[in-house]
C-alpha positions in Angstrom: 0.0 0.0 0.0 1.5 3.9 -0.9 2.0 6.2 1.4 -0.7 8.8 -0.2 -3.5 6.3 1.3 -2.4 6.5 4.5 -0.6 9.9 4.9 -3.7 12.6 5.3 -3.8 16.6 4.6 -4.3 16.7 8.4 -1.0 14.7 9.1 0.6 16.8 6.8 -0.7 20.7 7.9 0.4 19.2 11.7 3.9 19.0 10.8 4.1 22.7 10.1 6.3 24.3 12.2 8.2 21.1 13.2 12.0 21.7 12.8 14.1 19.2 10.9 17.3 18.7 9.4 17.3 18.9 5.3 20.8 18.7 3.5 22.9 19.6 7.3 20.7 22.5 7.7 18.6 23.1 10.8 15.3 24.1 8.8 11.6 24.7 9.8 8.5 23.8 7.7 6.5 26.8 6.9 4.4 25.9 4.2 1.9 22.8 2.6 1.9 23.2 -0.9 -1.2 21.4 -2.5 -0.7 18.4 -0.3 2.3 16.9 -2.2 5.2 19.4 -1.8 6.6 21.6 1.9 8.4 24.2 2.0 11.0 24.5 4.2 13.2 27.5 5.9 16.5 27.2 7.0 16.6 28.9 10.4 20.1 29.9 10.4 21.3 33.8 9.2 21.7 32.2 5.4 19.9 34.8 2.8 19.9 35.0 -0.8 19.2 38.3 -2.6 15.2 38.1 -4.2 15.7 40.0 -7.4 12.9 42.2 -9.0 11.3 41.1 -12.1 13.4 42.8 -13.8 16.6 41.0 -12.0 17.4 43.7 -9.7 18.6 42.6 -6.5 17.2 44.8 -3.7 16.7 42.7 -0.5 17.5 39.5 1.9 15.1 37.0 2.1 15.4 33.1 3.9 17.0 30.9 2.3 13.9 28.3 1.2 13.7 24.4 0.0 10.9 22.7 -2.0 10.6 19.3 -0.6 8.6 16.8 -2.3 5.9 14.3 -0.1 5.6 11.4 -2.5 7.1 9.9 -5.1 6.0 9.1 -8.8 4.6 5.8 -7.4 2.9 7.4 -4.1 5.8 6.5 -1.9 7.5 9.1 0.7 9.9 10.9 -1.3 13.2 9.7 0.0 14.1 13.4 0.1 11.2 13.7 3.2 12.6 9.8 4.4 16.4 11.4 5.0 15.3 14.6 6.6 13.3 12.3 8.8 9.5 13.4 8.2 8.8 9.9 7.7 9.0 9.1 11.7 7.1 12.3 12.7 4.3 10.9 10.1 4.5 8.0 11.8 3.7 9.1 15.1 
């Protein structure tokens, strides 16, 4: 059985705000997107420079990762398995 049958929006909107750590960075999970992707923010004083649309940089913002849920086959992404979502779902 996939994890999208047993993995609910509800698990996944309860794990914003949970800290974890995503490619040695202590990050947070700010944001659900759709049900299948979260965002994450990485907590320490790492910023890139959001340009305009023109490509004008003119400020700092958080750095940000897109971390996918599931897999092509409805799996956990093992992106989500090695920053260790998969044991929070769990519980």
């Amino acid at each position: 059985m996939s994890a999208n049958n047993i993995v609910t929006t509800k698990d996944l909107l309860a794990l914003i705000g949970q800290q974890v750590v995503f490619q040695q960075q202590q990050c947070e999970i700010i944001e659900l997107l759709d049900g299948r992707e979260f965002v994450l923010q990485v907590l320490k004083n790492d910023t890139n420079i959001q340009a305009t649309q023109y490509g004008e940089g003119h400020r700092d913002v958080p750095v940000t990762h897109v971390l996918p849920i599931f897999d092509g086959e409805g799996d956990l992404h093992a992106e989500l398995i090695a920053a260790g979502l998969d044991s929070l779902l769990a519980k």
